[in-house]
C-alpha positions in Angstrom: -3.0 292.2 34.3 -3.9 288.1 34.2 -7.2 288.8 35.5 -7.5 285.0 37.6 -4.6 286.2 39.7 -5.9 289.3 40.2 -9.4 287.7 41.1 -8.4 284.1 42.4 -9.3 285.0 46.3 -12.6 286.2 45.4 -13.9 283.1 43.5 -16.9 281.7 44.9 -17.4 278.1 45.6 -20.3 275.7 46.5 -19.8 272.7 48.3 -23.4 270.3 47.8 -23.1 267.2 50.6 -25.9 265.3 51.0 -26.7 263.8 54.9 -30.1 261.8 55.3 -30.4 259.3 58.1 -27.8 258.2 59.5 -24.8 259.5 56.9 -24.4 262.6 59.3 -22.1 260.8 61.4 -19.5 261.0 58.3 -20.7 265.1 58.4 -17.7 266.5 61.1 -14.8 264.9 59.5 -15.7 266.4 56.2 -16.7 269.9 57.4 -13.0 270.1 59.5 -11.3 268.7 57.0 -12.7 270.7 54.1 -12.0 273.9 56.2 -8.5 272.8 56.6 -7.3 271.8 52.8 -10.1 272.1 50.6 -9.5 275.3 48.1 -8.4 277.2 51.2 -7.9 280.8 49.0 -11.4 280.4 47.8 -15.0 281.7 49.4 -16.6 278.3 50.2 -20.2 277.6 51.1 -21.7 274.6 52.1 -25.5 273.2 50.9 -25.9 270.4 53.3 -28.9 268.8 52.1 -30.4 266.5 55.5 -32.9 265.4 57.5 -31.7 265.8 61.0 -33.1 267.9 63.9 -29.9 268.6 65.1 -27.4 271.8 64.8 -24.7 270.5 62.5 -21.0 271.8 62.8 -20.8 275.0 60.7 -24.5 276.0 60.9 -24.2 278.6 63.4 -21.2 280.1 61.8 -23.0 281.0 58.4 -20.9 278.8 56.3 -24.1 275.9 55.7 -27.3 276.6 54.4 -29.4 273.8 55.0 -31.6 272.2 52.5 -34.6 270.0 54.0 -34.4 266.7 52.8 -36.2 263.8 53.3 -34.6 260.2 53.2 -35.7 258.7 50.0 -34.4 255.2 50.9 -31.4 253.3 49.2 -30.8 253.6 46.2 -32.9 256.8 45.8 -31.0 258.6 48.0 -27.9 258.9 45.6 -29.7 258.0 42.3 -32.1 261.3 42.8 -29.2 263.7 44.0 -29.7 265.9 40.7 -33.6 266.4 41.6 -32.4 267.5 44.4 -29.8 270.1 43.7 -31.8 271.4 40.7 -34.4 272.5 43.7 -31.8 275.7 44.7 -30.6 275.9 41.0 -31.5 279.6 40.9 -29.0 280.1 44.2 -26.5 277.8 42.8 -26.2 279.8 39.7 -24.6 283.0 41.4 -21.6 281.1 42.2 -18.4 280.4 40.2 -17.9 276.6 40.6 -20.0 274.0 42.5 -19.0 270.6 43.6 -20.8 267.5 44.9 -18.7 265.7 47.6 -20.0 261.8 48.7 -20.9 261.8 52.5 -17.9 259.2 53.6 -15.5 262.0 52.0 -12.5 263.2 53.8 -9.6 265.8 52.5 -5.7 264.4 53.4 -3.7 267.3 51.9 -4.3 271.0 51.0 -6.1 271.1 47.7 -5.3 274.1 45.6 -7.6 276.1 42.8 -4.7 274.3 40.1 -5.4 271.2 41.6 -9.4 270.9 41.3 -10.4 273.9 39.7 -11.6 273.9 35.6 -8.9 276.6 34.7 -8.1 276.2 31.4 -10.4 277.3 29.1 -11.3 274.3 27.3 -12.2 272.7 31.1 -16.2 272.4 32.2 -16.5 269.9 34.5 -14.1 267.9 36.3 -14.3 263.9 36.8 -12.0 262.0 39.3 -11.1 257.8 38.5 -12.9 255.5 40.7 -9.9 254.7 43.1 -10.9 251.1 43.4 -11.4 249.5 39.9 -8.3 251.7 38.3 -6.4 248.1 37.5 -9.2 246.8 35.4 -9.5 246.9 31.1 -11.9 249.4 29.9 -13.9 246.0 28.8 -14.8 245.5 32.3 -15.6 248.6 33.8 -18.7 248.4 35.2 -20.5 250.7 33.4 -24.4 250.0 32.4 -24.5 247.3 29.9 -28.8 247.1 29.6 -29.6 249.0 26.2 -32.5 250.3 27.5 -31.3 252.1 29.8 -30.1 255.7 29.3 -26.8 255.3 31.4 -26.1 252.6 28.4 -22.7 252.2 27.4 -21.5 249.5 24.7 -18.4 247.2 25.6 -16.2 249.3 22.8 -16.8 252.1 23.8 -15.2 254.1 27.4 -11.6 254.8 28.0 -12.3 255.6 32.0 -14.6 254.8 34.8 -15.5 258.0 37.5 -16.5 257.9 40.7 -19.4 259.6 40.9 -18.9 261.1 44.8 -16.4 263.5 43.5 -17.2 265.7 40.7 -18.3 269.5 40.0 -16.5 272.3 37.4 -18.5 275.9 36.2 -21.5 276.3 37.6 -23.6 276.6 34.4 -22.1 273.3 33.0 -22.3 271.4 36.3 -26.4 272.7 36.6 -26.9 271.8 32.8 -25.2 268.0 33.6 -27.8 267.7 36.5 -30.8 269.0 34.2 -29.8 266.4 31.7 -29.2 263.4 34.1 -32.4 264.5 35.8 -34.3 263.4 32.9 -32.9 260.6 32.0 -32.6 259.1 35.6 -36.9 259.6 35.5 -37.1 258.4 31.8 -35.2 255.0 33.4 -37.7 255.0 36.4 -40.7 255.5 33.7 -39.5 251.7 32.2 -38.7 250.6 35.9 -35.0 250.7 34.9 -32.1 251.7 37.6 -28.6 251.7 36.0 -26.3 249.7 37.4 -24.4 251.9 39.9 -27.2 254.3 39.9 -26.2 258.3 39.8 -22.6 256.8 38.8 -23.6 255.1 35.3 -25.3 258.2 34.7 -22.3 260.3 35.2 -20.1 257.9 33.4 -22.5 258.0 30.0 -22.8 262.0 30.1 -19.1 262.4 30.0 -18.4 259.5 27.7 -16.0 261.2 25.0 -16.6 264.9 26.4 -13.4 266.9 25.5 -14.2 269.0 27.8 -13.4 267.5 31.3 -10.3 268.5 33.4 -9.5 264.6 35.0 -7.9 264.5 38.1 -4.9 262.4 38.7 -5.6 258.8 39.2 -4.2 259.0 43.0 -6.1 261.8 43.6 -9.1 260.1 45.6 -7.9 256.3 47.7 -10.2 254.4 49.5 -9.8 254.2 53.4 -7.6 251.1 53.5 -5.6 252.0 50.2 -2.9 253.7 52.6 -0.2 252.8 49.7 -1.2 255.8 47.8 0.7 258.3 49.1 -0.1 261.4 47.3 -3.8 261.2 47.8 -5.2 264.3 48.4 -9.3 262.5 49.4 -10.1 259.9 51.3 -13.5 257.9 50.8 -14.3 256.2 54.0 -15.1 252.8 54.5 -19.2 252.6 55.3 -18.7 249.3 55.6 -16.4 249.5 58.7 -17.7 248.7 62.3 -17.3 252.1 63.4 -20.3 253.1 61.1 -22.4 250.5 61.9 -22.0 248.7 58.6 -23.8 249.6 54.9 -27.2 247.9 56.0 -27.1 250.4 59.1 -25.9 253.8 57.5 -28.7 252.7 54.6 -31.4 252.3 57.4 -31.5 248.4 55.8 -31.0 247.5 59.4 -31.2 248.6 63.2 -28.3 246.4 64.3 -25.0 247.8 63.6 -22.4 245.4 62.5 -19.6 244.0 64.8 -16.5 244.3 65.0 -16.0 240.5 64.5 -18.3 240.1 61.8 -16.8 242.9 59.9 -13.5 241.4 60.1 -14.9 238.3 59.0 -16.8 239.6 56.0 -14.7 242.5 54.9 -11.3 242.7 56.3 -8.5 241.9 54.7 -6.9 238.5 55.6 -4.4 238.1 58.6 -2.1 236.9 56.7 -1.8 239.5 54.0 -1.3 242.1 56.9 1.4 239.9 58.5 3.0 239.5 55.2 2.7 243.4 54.6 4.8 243.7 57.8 7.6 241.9 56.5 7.1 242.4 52.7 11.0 243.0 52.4 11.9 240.1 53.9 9.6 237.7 51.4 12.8 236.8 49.2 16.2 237.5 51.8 16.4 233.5 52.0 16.9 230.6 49.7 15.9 227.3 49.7 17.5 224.2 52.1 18.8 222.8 49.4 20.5 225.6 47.1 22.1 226.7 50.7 23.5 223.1 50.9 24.7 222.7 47.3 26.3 226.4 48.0 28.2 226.0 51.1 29.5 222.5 49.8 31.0 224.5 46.9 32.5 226.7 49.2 35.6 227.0 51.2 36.8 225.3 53.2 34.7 222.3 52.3 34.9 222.5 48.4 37.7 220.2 48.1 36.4 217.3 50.0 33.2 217.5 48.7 34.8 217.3 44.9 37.1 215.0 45.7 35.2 212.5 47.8 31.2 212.4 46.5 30.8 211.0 43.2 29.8 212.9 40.5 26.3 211.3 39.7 25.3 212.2 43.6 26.5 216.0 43.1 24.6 216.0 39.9 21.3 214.8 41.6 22.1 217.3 44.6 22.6 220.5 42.0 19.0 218.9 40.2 17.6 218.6 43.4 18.5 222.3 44.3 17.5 224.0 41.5 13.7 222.4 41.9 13.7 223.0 45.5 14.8 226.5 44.6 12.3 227.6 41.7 9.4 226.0 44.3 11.0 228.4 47.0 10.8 231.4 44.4 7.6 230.4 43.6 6.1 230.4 47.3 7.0 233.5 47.6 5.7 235.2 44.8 2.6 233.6 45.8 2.9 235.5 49.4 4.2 238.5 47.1 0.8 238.1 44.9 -2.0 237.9 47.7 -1.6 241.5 49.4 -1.3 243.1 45.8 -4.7 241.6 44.8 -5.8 243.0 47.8 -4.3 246.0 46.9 -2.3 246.5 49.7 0.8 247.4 47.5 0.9 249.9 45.4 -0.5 249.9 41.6 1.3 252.2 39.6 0.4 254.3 36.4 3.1 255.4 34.6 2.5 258.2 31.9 3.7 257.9 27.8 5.9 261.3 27.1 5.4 260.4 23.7 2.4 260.4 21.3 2.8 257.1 19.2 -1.2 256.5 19.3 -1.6 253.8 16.8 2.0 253.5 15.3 3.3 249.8 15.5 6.4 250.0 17.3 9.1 247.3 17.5 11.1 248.1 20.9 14.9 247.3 21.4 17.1 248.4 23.8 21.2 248.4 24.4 22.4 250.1 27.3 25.6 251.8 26.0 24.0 252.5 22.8 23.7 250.3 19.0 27.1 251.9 17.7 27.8 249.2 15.4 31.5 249.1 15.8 30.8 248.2 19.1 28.4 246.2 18.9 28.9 241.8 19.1 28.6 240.3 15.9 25.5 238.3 16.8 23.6 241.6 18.2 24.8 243.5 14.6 23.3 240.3 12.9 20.2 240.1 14.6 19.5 244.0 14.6 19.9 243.7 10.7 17.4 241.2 10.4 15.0 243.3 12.1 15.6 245.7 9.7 15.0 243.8 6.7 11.7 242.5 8.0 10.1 245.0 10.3 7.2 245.4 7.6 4.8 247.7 8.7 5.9 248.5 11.8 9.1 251.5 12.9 11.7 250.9 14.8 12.3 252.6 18.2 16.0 251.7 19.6 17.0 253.1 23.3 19.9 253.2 25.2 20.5 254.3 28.9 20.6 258.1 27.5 17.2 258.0 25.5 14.9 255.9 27.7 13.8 258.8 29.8 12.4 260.1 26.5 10.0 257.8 27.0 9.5 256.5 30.4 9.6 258.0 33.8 10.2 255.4 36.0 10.0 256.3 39.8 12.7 257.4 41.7 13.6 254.8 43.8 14.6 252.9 40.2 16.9 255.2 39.3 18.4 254.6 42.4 18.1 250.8 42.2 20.2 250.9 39.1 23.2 252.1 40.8 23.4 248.6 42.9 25.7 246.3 40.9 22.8 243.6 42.1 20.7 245.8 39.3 22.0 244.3 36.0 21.2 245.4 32.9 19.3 242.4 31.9 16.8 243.4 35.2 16.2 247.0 34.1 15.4 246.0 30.3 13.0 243.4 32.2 11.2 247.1 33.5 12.0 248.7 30.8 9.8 246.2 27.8 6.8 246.0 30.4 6.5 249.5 30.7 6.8 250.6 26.9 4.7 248.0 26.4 2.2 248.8 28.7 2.1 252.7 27.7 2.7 252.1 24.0 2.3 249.0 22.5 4.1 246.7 20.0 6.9 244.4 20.0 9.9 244.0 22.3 12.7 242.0 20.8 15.8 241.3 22.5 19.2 243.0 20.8 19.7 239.3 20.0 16.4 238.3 18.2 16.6 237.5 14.7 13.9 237.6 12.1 14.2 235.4 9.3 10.5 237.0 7.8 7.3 239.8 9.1 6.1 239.4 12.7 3.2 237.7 12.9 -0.5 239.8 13.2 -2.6 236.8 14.5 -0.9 236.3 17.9 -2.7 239.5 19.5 -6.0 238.5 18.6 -7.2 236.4 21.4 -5.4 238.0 24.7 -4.4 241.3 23.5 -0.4 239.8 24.6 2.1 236.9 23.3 5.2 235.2 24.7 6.3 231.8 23.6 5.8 229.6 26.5 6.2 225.6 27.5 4.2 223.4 25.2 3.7 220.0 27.1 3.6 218.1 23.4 7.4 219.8 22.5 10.0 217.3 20.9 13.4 216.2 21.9 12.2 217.3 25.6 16.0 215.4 26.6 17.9 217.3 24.8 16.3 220.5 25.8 17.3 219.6 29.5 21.0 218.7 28.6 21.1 222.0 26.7 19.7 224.6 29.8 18.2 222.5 32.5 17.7 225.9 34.3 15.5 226.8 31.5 14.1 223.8 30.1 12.1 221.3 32.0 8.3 219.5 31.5 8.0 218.2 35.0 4.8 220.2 37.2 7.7 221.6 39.6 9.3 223.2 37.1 8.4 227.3 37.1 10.9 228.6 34.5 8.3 228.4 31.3 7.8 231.4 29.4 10.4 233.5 27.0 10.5 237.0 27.6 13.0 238.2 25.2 10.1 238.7 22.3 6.8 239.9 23.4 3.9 241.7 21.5 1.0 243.8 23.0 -1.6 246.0 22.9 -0.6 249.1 25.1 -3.0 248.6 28.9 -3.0 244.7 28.0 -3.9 243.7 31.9 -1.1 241.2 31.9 1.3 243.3 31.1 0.4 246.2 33.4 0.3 243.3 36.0 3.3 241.8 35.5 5.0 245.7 35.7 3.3 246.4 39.1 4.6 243.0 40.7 7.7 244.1 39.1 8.3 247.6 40.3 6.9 247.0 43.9 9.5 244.2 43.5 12.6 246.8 43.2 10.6 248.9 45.4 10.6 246.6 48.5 13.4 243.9 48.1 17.3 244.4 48.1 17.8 240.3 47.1 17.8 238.7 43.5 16.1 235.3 44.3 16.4 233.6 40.7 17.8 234.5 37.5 15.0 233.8 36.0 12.7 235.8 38.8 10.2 236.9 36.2 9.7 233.5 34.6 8.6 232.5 38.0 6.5 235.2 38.6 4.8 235.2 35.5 4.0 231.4 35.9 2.6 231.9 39.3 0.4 235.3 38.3 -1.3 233.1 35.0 -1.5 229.8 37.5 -3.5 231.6 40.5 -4.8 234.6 39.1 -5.1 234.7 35.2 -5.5 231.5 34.2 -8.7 232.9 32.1 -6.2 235.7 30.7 -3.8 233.5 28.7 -2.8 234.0 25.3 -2.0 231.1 22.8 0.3 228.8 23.8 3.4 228.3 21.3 6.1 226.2 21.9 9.2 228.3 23.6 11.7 225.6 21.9 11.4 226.7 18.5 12.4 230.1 19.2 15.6 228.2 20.0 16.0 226.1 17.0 18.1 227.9 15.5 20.8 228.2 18.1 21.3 225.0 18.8 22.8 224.7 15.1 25.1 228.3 14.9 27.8 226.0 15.1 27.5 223.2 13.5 27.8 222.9 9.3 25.3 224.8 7.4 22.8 222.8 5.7 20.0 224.4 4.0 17.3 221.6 4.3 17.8 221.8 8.1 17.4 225.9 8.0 14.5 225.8 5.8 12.9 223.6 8.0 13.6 225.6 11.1 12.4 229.2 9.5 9.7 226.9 8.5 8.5 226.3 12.4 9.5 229.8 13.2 10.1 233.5 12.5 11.5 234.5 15.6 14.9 233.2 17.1 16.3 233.7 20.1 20.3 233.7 19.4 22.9 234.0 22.6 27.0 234.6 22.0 29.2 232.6 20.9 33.1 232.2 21.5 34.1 231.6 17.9 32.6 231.5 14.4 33.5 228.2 12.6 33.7 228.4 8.7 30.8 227.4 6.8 29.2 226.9 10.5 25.2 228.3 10.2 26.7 231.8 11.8 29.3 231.9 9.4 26.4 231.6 6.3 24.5 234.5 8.4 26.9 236.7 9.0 28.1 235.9 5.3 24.6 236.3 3.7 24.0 239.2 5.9 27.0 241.5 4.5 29.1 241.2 7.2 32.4 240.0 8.2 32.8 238.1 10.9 35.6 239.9 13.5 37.8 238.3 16.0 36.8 237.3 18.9 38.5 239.9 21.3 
């Protein structure tokens, strides 16, 4: 007999909510809510801990004991919550499990024992993300930084950051957490020393490195205008929202509740973002004046005369003028794509490794229909080889469209995108190297980026990232146009300036999780391809309004190139010394023939293999 099924309705449960001043008016909501999802095949009491002269709702029913407590004033009404419950310790210790519930809490969704309970047996206590910081680097958490203080946590240190209105587990280990943080709280107050988020830095410096904690999902708790997260099962509140009265008010810092206009004015989120919000689907379903022009002239019916009859030099300058005009439409709006995700208005995903590769150096490539070499174009066999010969310390991972699951699990509405013949292969492997990335770690190469020695170990030492990007101070900046003027280009209106085929990172870099959100809420919202080079442009807007302070060394994108720009012509070994000299890393594309003695006749030759027709 599993003795948790047999016993699961009989496990007892209590719920500690504390409600001085003015924080009863958050009381109802919880109570009827709680009653209606929270752990609903479990024996719940409630330890309301308050101040107020009135009958609160459950009282009469024998579901809340009420604990008399004064208000202690902000902060000390939160940072002394431990004194407080260790006042009914020897009643809390005949129950199974306790919790402690923040006053602006509200339950969304039926909560079951597998969902918050600690029911494995290595599980104590249970922790839950802060909902509102969960995009940030463990470097800036805002955990207690003062070394005197016992809530002190060092900048190396910390994976996670918890909220500390929503935690609890077995009753003896959540007591002996609130014994312990007790004493330290009144050790800090002994050195007039209050940690930074009070009760919180407490909570996040007891559980630093426990093994011991069941975590909840990072969803699991959203704040009151975060309605993007879906699967939330607990709301916080907003107590700085007009129908509160405002934090000064609910913290008795102030008789006068705040107004509706001030609140909007101080707290709300910008009119625009909402507007845009509205019509976040429509941001990319147009292009520029221009590019519209330059399209229907190369159109029927009017594509004749407009060949035949406007000179050549005027079309050129149109087609220049259009693909500016179009890269500054792309870029406007990613901009109105950018502001309501920093205001978290769309969603921020988390996606979850399915492998363990902790501390393996990875270098990622990907083919679609999979790196059968008999298939496979001369140039990608060439450049996979290379790889080969000068991965050093780092392994190898190759995926195709069967394998990639293995590792990622993208949502849904992905999968779904990639039937859409709009959803090239080139967009998904665009996904696909942020989010290994991201999870993992390492090196993305593109099938057709050759190594001519060791990837470098200094270019993750600064911003935890690298892509070659646009060095003002390149050479031959004219010929670099004439080659790809889509690509290529110095002038400030140009937005097409980093190379994303070869990218290094530290798995959770911050620019790479970014650029993977703005990504997927991309596919997740629009139906149009605005640019080819869509992610250029967004990466250049994202690092020019937002992480300018983020960036990582800046290494001139041409030289990644050198070395195509000669596959044709005669081999000459001065000329390739000096290019392997100025880089490592090339970034080859197909070609339509192989020319004897050409520089990708010598590769291919020096390389072992024998260059095939071109079918």
């Amino acid at each position: 007999m599993n003795l948790y099924t047999s016993n699961k309705n009989n496990i007892n449960v209590a719920i500690l909510y504390i409600s001085t001043g003015r924080y009863t008016i958050f009381w109802d909501n919880f109570f009827i809510s709680s009653e209606r999802f929270l752990l609903p095949d479990c024996q719940k009491h409630y330890f309301l801990f308050t101040d107020s002269l009135e009958m609160l709702l459950g009282e009469q029913e024998g579901k809340v004991t009420r604990i008399t407590q004064n208000k202690l004033g902000w902060p000390y009404d939160t940072l002394m919550r431990f004194d407080m419950f260790l006042n009914i310790k020897s009643t809390l210790l005949s129950y199974d499990y306790i919790y402690f519930f923040n006053g602006n809490t509200e339950f969304l969704k039926p909560i079951t024992q597998e969902d918050l309970l600690p029911l494995k047996p290595h599980e104590n206590l249970v922790v839950s993300h802060q909902p509102h910081i969960t995009h940030l680097l463990p470097a800036e958490f805002p955990y207690e930084r003062n070394p005197r203080s016992t809530a002190y946590i060092p900048y190396d240190q910390g994976q996670y950051y918890f909220a500390g209105g929503l935690n609890g587990g077995k009753a003896s280990a959540f007591l002996e957490m609130c014994e312990i943080l007790d004493q330290r709280i009144k050790q800090d107050l002994d050195k007039n020393i209050i940690a930074l988020w009070h009760d919180e830095s407490q909570l996040n410096k007891y559980v630093l490195n426990r093994n011991d904690l069941k975590i909840l999902p990072r969803y699991f708790t959203r704040g009151e205008a975060e309605i993007w997260k879906e699967c939330s099962k607990v709301m916080f509140s907003d107590k700085t929202h007009y129908r509160f009265g405002g934090h000064a008010y609910l913290r008795g810092e102030s008789d006068q509740k705040i107004s509706r206009e001030e609140w909007e004015k101080k707290y709300h989120i910008p009119e625009d973002v909402l507007t845009t919000n509205l019509h976040i689907q429509d941001i990319f379903s147009t292009n520029s004046k221009w590019k519209h022009l330059v399209d229907a002239c190369n159109q029927r019916p009017w594509k004749f005369f407009y060949r035949s009859l406007v000179p050549k030099s005027i079309r050129g300058f149109l087609k220049n003028k259009a693909r500016i005009d179009e890269q500054k439409h792309v870029a406007i709006c990613w901009e109105k794509f950018l502001r309501p995700y920093f205001y978290n208005t769309l969603e921020i995903f988390h996606l979850k490794p399915k492998q363990n590769l902790h501390n393996r150096k990875i270098i990622w490539q990907y083919w679609g229909q999979g790196f059968e070499t008999q298939k496979l174009p001369d140039i990608v066999r060439l450049c996979l080889q290379s790889v080969e010969q000068y991965k050093g310390d780092y392994e190898i991972i190759r995926l195709n469209d069967k394998t990639v699951q293995d590792y990622i699990d993208f949502p849904d509405f992905v999968w779904e995108k990639r039937k859409s013949p709009e959803f090239k292969h080139a967009f998904f492997a665009d996904l696909l190297r942020l989010a290994l990335l991201d999870l993992y770690g390492g090196a993305w190469l593109d099938a057709t980026i050759l190594l001519t020695a060791p990837l470098p170990d200094g270019y993750l030492k600064d911003a935890g990232f690298f892509m070659f990007q646009r060095d003002h101070n390149a050479a031959n900046k004219s010929d670099w146009k004439k080659l790809n003027a889509d690509y290529f280009g110095w002038d400030h209106t140009h937005k097409v300036n980093v190379l994303n085929s070869f990218i290094m990172s530290e798995s959770g870099n911050s620019v790479i999780h970014t650029c993977l959100d703005l990504l997927l809420n991309f596919w997740k919202t629009q139906n149009h391809i605005p640019h080819y080079f869509f992610f250029q442009i967004m990466f250049n807007e994202l690092m020019r309004l937002y992480f300018a302070d983020r960036q990582c060394p800046i290494i001139d994108d041409t030289l990644p190139h050198l070395l195509y720009t000669q596959l044709n012509q005669p081999f000459n070994p001065d000329t390739f010394a000096e290019i392997i000299q100025l880089s490592s890393v090339h970034k080859l594309s197909y070609l339509n023939e192989c020319k004897p003695d050409s520089f990708y006749h010598h590769l291919l030759t020096e390389a072992g293999l024998t260059p095939r027709p071109i079918p």
